[in-house]
PQR file with spaces between the fields and no chain letter, atoms N, CA, C, O and H, PARSE charges and radii, in Angstrom:
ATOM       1  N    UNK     1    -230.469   -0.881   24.235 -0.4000 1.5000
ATOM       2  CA   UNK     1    -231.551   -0.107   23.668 -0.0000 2.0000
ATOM       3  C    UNK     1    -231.295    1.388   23.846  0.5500 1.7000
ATOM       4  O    UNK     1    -231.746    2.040   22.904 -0.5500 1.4000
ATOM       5  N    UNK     2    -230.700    2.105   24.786 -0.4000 1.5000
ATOM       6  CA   UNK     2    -230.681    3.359   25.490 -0.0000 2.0000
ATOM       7  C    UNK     2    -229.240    3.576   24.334  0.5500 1.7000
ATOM       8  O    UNK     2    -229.124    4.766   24.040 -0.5500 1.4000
ATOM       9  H    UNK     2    -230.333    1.576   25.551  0.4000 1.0000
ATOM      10  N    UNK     3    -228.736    3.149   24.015 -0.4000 1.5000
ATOM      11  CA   UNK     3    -227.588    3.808   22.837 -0.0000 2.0000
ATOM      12  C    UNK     3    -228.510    3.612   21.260  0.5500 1.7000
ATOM      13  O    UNK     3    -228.272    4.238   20.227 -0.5500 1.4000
ATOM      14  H    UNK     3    -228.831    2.183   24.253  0.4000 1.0000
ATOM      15  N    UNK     4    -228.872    3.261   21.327 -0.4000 1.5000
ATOM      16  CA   UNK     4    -230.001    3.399   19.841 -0.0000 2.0000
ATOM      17  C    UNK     4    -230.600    4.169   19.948  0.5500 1.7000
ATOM      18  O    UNK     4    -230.766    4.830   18.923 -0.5500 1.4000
ATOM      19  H    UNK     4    -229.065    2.752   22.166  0.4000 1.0000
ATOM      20  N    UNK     5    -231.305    4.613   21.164 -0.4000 1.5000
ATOM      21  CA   UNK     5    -232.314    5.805   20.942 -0.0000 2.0000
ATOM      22  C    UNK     5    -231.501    7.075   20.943  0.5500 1.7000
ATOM      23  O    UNK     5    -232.028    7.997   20.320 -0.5500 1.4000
ATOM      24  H    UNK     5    -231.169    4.075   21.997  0.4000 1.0000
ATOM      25  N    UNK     6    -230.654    7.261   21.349 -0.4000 1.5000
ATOM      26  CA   UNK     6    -229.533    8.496   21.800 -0.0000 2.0000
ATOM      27  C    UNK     6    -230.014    9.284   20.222  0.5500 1.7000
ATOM      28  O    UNK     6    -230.464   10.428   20.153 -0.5500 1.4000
ATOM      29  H    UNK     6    -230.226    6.512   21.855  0.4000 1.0000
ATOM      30  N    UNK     7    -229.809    8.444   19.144 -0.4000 1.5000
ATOM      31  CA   UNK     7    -230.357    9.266   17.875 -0.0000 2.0000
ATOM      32  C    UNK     7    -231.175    9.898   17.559  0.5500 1.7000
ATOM      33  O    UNK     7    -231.133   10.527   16.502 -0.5500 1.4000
ATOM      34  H    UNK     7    -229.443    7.515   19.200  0.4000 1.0000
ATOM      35  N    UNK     8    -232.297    9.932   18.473 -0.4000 1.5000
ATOM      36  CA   UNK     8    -233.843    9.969   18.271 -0.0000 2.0000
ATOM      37  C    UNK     8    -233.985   11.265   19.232  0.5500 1.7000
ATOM      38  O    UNK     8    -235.052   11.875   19.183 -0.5500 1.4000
ATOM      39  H    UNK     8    -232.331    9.421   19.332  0.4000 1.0000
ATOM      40  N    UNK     9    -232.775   11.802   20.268 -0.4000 1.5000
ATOM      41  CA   UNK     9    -233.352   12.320   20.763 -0.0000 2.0000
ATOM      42  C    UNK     9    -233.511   13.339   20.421  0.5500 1.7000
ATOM      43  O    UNK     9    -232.918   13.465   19.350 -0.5500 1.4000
ATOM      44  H    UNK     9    -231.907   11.306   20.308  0.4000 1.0000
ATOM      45  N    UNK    10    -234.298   14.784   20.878 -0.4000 1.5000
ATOM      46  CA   UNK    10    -234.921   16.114   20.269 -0.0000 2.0000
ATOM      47  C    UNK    10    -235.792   15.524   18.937  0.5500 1.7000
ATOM      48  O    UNK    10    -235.691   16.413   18.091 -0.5500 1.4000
ATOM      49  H    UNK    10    -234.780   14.681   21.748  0.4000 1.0000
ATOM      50  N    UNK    11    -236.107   15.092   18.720 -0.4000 1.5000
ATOM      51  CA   UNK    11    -236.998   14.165   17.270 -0.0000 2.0000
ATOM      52  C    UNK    11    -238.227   14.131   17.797  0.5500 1.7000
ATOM      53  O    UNK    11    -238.341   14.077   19.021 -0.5500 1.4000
ATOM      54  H    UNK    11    -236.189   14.370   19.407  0.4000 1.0000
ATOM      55  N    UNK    12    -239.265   14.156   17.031 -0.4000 1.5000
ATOM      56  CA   UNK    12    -240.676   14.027   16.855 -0.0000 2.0000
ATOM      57  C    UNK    12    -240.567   12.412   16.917  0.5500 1.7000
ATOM      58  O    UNK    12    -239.668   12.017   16.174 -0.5500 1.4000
ATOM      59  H    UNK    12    -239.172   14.200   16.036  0.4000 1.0000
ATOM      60  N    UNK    13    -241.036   11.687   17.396 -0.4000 1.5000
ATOM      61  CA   UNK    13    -241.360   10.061   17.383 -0.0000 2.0000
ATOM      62  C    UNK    13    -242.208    9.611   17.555  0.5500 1.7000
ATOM      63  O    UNK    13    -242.867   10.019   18.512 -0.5500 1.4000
ATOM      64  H    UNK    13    -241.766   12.008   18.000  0.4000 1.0000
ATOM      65  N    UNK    14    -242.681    8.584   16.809 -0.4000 1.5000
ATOM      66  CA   UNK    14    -243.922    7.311   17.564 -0.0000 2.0000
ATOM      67  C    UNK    14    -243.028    6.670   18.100  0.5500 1.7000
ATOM      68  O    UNK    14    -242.001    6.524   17.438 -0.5500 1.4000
ATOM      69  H    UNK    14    -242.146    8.253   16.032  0.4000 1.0000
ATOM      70  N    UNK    15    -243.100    6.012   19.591 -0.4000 1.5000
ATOM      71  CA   UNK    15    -243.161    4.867   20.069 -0.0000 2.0000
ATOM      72  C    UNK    15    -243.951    4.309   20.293  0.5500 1.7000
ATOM      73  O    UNK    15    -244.831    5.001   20.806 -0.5500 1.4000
ATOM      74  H    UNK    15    -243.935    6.131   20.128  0.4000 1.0000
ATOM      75  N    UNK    16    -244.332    2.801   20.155 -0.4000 1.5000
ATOM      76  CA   UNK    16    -244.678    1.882   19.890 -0.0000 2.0000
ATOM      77  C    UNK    16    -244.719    0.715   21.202  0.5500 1.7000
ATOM      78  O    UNK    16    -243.679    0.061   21.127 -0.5500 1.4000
ATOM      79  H    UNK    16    -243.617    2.239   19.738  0.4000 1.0000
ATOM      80  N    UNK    17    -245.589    0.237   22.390 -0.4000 1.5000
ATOM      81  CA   UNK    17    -245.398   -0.686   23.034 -0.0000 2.0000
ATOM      82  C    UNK    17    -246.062   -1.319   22.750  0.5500 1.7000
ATOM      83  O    UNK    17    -246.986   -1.099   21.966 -0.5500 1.4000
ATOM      84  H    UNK    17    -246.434    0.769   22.451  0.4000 1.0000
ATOM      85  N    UNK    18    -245.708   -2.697   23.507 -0.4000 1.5000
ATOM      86  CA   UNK    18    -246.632   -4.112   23.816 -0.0000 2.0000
ATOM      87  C    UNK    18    -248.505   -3.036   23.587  0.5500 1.7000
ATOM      88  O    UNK    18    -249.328   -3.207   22.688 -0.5500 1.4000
ATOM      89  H    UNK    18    -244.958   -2.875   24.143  0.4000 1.0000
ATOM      90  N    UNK    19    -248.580   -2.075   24.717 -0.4000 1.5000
ATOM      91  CA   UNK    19    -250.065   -1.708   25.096 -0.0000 2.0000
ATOM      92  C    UNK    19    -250.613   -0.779   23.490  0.5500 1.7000
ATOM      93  O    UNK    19    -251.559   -0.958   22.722 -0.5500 1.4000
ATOM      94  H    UNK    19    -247.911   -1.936   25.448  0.4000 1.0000
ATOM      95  N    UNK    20    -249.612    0.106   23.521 -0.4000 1.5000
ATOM      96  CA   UNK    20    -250.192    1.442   23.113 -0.0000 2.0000
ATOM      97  C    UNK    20    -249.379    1.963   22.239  0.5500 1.7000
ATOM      98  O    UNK    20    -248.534    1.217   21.743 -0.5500 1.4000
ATOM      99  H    UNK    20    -248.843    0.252   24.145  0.4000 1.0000
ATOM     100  N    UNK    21    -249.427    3.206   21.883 -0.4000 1.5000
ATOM     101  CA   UNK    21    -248.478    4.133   20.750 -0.0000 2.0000
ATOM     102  C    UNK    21    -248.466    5.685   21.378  0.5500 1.7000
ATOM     103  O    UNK    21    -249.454    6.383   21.611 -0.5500 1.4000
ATOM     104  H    UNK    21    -250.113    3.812   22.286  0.4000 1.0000
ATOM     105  N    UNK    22    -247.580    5.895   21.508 -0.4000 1.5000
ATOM     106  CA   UNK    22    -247.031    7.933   21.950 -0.0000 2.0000
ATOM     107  C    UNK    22    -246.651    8.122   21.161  0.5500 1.7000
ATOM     108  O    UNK    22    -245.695    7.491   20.709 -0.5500 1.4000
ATOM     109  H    UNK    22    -246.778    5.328   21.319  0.4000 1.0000
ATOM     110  N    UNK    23    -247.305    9.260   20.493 -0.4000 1.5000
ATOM     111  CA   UNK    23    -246.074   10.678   19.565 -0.0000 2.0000
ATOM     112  C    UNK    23    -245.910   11.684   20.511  0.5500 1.7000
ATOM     113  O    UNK    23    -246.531   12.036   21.514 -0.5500 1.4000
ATOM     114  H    UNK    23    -248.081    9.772   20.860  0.4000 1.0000
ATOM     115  N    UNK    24    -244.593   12.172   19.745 -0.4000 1.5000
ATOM     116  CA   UNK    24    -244.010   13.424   20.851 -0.0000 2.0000
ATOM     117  C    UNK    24    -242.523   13.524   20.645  0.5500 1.7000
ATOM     118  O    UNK    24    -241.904   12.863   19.811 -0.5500 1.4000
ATOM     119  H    UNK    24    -244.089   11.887   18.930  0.4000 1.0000
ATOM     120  N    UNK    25    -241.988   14.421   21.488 -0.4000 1.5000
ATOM     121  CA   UNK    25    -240.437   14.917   21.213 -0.0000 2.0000
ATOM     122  C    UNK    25    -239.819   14.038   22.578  0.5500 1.7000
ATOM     123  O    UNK    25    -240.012   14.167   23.787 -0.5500 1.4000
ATOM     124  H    UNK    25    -242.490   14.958   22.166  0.4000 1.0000
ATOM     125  N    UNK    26    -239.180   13.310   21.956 -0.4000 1.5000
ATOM     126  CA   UNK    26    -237.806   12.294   22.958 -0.0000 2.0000
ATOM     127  C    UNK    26    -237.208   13.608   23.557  0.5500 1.7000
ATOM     128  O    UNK    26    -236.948   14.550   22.809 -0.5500 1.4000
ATOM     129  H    UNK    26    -239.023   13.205   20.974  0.4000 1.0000
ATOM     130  N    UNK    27    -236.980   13.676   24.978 -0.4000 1.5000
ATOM     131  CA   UNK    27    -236.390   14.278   25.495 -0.0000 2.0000
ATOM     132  C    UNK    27    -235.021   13.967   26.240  0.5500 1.7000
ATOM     133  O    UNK    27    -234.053   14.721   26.333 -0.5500 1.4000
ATOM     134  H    UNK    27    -237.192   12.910   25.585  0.4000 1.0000
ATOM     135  N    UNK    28    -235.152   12.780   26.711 -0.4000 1.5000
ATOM     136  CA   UNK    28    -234.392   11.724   27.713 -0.0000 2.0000
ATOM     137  C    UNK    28    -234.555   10.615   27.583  0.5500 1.7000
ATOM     138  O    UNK    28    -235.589   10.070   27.195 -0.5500 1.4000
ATOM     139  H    UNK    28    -235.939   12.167   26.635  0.4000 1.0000
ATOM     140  N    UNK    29    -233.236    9.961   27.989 -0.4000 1.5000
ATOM     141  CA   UNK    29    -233.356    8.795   28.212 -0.0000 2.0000
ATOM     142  C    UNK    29    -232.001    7.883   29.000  0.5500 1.7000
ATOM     143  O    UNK    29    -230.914    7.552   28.528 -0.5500 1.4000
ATOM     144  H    UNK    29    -232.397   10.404   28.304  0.4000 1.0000
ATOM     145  N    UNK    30    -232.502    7.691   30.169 -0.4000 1.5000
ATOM     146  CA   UNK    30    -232.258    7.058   31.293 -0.0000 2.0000
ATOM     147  C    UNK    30    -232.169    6.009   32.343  0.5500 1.7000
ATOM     148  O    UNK    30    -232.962    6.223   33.260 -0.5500 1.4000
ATOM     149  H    UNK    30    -233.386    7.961   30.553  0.4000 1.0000
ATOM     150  N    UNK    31    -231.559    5.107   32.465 -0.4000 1.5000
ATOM     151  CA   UNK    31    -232.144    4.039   33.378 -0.0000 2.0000
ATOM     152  C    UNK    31    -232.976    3.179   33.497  0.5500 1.7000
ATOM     153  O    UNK    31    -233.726    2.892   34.431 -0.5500 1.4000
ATOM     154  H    UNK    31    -230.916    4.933   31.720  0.4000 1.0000
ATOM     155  N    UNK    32    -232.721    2.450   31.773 -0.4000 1.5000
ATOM     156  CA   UNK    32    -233.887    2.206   31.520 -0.0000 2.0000
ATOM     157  C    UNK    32    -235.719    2.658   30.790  0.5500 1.7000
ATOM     158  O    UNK    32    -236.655    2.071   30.248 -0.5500 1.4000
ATOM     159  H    UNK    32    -232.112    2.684   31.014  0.4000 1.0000
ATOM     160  N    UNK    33    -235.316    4.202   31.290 -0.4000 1.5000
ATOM     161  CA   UNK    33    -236.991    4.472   30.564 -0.0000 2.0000
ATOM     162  C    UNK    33    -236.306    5.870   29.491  0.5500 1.7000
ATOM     163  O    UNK    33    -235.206    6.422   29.450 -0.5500 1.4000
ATOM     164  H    UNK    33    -234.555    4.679   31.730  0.4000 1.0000
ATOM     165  N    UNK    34    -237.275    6.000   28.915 -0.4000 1.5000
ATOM     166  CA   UNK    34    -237.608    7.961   28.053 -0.0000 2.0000
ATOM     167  C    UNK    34    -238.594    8.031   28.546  0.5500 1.7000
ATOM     168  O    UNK    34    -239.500    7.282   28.913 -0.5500 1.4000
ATOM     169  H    UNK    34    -238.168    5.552   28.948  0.4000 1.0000
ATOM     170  N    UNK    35    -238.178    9.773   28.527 -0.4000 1.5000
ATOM     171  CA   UNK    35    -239.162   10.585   28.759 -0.0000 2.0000
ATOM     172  C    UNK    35    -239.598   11.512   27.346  0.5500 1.7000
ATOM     173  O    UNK    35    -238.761   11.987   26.579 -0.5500 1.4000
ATOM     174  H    UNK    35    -237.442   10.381   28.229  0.4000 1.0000
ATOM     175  N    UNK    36    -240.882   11.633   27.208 -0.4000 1.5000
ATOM     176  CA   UNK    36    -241.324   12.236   25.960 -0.0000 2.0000
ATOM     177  C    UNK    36    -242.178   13.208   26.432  0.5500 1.7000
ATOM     178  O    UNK    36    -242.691   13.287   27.548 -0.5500 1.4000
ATOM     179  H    UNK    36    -241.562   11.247   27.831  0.4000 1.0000
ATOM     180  N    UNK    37    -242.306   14.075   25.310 -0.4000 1.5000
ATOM     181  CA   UNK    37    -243.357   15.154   25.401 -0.0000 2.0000
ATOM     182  C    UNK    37    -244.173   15.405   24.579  0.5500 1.7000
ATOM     183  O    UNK    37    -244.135   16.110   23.570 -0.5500 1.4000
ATOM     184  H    UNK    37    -241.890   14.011   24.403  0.4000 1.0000
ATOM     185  N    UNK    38    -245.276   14.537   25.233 -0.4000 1.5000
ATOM     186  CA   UNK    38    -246.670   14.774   24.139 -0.0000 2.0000
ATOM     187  C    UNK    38    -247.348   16.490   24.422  0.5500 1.7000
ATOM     188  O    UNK    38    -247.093   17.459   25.136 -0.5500 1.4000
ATOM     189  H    UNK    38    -245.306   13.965   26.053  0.4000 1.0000
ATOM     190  N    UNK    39    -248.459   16.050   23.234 -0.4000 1.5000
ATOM     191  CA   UNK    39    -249.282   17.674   23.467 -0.0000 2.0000
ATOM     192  C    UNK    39    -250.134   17.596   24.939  0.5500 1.7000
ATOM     193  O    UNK    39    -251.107   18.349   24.951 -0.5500 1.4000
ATOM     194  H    UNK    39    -248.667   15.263   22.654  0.4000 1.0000
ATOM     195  N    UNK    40    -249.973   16.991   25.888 -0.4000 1.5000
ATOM     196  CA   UNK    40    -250.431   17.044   26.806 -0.0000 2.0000
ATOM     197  C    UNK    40    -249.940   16.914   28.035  0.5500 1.7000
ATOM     198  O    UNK    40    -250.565   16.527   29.022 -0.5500 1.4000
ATOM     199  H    UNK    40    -249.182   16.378   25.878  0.4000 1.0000
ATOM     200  N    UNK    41    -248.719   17.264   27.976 -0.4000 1.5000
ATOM     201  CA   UNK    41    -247.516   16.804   29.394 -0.0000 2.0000
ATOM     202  C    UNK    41    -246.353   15.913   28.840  0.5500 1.7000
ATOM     203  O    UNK    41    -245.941   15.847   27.681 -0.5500 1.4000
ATOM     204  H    UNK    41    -248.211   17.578   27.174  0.4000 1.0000
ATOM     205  N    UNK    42    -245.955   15.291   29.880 -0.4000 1.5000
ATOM     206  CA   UNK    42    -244.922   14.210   29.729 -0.0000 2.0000
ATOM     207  C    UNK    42    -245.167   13.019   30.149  0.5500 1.7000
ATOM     208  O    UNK    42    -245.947   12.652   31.027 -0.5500 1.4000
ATOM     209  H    UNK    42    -246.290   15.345   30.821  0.4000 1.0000
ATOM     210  N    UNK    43    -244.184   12.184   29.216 -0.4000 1.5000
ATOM     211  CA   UNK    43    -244.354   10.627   29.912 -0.0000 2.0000
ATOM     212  C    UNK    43    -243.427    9.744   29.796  0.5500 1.7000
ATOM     213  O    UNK    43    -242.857    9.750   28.705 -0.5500 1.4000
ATOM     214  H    UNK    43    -243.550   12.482   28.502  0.4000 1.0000
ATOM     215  N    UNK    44    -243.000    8.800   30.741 -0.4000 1.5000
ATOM     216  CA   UNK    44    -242.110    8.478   30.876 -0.0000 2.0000
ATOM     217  C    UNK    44    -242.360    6.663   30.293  0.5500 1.7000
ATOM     218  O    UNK    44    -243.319    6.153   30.872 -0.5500 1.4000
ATOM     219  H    UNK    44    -243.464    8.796   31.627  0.4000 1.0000
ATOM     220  N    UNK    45    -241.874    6.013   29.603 -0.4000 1.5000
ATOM     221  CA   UNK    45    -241.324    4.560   28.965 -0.0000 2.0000
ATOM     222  C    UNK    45    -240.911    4.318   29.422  0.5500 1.7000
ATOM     223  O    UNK    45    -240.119    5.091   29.961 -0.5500 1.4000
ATOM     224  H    UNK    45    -241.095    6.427   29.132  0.4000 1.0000
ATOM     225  N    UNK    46    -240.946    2.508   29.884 -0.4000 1.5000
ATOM     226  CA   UNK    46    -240.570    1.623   30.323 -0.0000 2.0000
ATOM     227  C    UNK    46    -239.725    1.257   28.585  0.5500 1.7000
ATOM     228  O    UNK    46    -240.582    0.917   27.770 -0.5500 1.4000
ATOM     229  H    UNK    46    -241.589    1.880   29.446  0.4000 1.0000
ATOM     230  N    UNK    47    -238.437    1.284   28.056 -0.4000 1.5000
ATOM     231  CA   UNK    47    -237.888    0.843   27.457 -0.0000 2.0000
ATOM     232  C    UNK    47    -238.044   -0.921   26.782  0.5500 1.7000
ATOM     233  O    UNK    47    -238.020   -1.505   25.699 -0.5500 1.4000
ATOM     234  H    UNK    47    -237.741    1.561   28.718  0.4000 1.0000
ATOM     235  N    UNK    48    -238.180   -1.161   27.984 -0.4000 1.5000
ATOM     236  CA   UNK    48    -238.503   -3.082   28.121 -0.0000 2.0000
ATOM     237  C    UNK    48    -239.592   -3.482   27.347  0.5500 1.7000
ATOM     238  O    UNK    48    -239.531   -4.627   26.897 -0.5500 1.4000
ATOM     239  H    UNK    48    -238.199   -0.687   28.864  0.4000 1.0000
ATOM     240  N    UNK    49    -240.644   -2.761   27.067 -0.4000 1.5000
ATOM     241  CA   UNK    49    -241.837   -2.539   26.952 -0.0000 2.0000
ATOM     242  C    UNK    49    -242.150   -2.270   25.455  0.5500 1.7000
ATOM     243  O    UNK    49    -243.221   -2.591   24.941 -0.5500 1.4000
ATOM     244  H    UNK    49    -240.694   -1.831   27.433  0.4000 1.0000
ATOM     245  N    UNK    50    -241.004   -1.578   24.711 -0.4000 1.5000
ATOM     246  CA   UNK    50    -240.939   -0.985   22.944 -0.0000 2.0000
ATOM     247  C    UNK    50    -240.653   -1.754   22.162  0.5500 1.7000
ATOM     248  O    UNK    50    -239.552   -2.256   21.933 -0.5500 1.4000
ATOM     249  H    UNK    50    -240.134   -1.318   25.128  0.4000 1.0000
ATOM     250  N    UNK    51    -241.888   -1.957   21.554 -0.4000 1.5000
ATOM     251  CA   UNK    51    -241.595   -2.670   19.780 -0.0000 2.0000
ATOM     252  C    UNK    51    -241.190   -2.178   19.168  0.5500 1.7000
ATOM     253  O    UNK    51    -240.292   -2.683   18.495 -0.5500 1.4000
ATOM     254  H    UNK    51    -242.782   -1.549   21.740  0.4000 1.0000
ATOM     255  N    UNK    52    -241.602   -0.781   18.975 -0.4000 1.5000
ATOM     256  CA   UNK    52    -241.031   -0.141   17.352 -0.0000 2.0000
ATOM     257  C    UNK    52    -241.034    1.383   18.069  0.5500 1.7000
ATOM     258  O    UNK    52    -241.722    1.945   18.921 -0.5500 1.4000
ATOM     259  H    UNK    52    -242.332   -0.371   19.522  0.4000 1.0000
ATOM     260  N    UNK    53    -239.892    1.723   17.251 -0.4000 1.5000
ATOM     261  CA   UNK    53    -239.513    3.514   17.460 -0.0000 2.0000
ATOM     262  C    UNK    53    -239.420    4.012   15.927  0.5500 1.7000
ATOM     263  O    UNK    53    -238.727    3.411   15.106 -0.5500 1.4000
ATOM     264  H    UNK    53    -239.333    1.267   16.559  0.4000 1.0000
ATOM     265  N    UNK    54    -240.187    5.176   15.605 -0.4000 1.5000
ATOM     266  CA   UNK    54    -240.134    5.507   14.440 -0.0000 2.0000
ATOM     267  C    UNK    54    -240.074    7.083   14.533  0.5500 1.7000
ATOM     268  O    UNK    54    -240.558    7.642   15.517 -0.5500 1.4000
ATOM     269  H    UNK    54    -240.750    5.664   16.272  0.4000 1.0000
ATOM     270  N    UNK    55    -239.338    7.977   13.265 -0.4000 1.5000
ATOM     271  CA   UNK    55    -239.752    9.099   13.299 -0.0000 2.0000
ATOM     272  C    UNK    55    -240.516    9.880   12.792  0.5500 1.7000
ATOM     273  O    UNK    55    -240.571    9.676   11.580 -0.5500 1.4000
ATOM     274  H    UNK    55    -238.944    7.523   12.466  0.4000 1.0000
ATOM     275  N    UNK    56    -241.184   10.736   13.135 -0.4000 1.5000
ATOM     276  CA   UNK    56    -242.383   11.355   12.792 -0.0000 2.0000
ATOM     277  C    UNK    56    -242.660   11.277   11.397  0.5500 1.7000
ATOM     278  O    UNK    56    -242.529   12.449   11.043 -0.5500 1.4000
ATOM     279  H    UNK    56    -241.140   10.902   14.120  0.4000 1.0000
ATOM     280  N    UNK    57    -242.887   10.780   10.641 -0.4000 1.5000
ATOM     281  CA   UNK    57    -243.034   11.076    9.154 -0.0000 2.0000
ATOM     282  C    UNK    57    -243.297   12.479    8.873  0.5500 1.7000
ATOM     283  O    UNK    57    -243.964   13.154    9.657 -0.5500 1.4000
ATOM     284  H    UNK    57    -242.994    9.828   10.928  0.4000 1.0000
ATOM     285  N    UNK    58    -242.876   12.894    7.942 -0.4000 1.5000
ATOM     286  CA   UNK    58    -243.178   14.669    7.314 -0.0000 2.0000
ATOM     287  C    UNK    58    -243.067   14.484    5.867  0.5500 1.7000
ATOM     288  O    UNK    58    -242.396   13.523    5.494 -0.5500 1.4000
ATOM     289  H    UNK    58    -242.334   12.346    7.305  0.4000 1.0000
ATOM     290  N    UNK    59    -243.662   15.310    4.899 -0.4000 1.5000
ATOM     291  CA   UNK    59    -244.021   15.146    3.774 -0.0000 2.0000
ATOM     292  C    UNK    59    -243.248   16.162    2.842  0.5500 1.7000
ATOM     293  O    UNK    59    -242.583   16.858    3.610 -0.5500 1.4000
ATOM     294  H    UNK    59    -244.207   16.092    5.202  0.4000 1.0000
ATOM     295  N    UNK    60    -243.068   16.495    1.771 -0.4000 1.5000
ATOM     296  CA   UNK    60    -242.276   17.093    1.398 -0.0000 2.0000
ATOM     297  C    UNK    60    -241.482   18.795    1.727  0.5500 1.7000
ATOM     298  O    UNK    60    -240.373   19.319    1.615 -0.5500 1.4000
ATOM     299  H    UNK    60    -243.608   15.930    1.148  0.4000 1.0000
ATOM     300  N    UNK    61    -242.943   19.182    2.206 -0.4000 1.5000
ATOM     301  CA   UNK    61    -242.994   20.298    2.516 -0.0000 2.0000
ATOM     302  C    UNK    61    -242.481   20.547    3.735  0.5500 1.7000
ATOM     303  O    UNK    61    -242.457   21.753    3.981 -0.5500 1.4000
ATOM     304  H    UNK    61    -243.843   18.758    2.297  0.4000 1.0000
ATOM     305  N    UNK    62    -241.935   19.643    4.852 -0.4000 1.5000
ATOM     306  CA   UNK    62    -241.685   19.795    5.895 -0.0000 2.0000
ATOM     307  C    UNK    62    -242.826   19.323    7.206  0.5500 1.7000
ATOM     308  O    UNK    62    -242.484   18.929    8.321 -0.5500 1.4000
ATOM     309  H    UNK    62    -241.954   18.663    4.652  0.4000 1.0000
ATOM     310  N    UNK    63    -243.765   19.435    6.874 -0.4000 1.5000
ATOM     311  CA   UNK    63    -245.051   19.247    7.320 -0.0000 2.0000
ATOM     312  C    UNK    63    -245.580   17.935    7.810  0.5500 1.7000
ATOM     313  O    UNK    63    -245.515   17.055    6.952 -0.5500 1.4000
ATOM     314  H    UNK    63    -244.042   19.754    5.968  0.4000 1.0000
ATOM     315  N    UNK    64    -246.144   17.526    9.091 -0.4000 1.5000
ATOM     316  CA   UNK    64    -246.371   16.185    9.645 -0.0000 2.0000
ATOM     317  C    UNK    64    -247.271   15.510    8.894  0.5500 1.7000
ATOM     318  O    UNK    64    -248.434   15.907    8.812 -0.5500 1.4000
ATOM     319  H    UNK    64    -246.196   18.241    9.788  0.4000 1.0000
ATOM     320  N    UNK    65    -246.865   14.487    8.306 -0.4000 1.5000
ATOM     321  CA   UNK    65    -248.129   13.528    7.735 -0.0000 2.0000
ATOM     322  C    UNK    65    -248.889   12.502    8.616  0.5500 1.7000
ATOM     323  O    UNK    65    -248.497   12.041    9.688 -0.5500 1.4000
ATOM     324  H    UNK    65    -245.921   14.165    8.373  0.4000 1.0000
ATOM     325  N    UNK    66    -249.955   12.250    8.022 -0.4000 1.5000
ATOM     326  CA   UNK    66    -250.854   11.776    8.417 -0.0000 2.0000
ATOM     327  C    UNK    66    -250.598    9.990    8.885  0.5500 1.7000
ATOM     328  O    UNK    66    -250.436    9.009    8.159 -0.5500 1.4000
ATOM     329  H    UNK    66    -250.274   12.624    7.151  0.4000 1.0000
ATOM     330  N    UNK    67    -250.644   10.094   10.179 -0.4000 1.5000
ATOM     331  CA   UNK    67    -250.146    8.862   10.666 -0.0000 2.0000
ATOM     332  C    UNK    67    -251.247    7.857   11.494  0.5500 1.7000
ATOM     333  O    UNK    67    -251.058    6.956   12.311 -0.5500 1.4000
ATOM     334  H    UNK    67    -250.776   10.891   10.768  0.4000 1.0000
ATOM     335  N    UNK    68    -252.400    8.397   10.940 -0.4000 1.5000
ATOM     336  CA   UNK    68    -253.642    6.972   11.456 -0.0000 2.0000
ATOM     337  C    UNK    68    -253.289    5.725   11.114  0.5500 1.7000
ATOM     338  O    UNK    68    -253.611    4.766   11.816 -0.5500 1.4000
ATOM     339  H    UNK    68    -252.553    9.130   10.276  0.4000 1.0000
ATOM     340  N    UNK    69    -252.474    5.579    9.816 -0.4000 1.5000
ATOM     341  CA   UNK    69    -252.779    3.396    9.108 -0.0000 2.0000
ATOM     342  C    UNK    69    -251.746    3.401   10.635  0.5500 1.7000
ATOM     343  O    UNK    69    -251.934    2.334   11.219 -0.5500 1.4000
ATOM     344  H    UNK    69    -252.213    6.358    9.246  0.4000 1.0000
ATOM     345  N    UNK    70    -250.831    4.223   11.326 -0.4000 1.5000
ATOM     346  CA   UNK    70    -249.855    3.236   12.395 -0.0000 2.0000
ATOM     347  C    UNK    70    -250.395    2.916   13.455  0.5500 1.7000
ATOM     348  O    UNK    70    -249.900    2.000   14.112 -0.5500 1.4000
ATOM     349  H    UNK    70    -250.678    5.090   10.852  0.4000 1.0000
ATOM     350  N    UNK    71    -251.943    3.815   14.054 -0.4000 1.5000
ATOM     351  CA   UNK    71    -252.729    3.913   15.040 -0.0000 2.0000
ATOM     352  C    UNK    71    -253.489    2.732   14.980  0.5500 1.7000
ATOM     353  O    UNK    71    -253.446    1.911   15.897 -0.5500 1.4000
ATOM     354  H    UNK    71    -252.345    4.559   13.520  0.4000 1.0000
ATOM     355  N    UNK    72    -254.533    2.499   13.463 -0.4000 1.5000
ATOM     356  CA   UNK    72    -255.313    1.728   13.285 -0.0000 2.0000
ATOM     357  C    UNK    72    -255.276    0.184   13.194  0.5500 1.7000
ATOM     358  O    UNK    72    -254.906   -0.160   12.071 -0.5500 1.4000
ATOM     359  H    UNK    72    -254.568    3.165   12.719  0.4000 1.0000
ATOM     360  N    UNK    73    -255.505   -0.715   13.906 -0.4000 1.5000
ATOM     361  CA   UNK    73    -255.341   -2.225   14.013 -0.0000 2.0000
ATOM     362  C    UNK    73    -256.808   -2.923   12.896  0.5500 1.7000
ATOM     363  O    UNK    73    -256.961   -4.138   12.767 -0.5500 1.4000
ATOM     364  H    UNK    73    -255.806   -0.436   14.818  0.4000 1.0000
């Protein structure tokens, strides 16, 4: 898993676990976990733990699109 993400890193991303969903900039990734940087600090992934890794969607203009349908169950 930790050589797949190597692509992702400096990238805007959703990750995706079993619990929950983080956006933020991949910073690291190590021993098992990443570390990301949301708008509110950092946080570190349990790797073991990720369904889906995606990158930020942006819209033509460069600009972040609107990513609630990935939030909403």
């Amino acid at each position: 898993m930790s050589e797949l993400l190597n692509k992702y890193i400096g990238l805007e991303v959703i990750i995706t676990t079993i619990s929950n969903s983080v956006s933020g900039k991949l910073t690291k990734i190590e021993n098992g976990w990443a570390e990301i940087e949301t708008g509110t600090g950092s946080e570190m992934i349990n790797l073991e733990y990720v369904t889906l890794i995606k990158e930020y969607p942006r819209n033509k203009k460069g600009k972040k699109s609107s990513v609630r349908a990935l939030f909403e169950e």
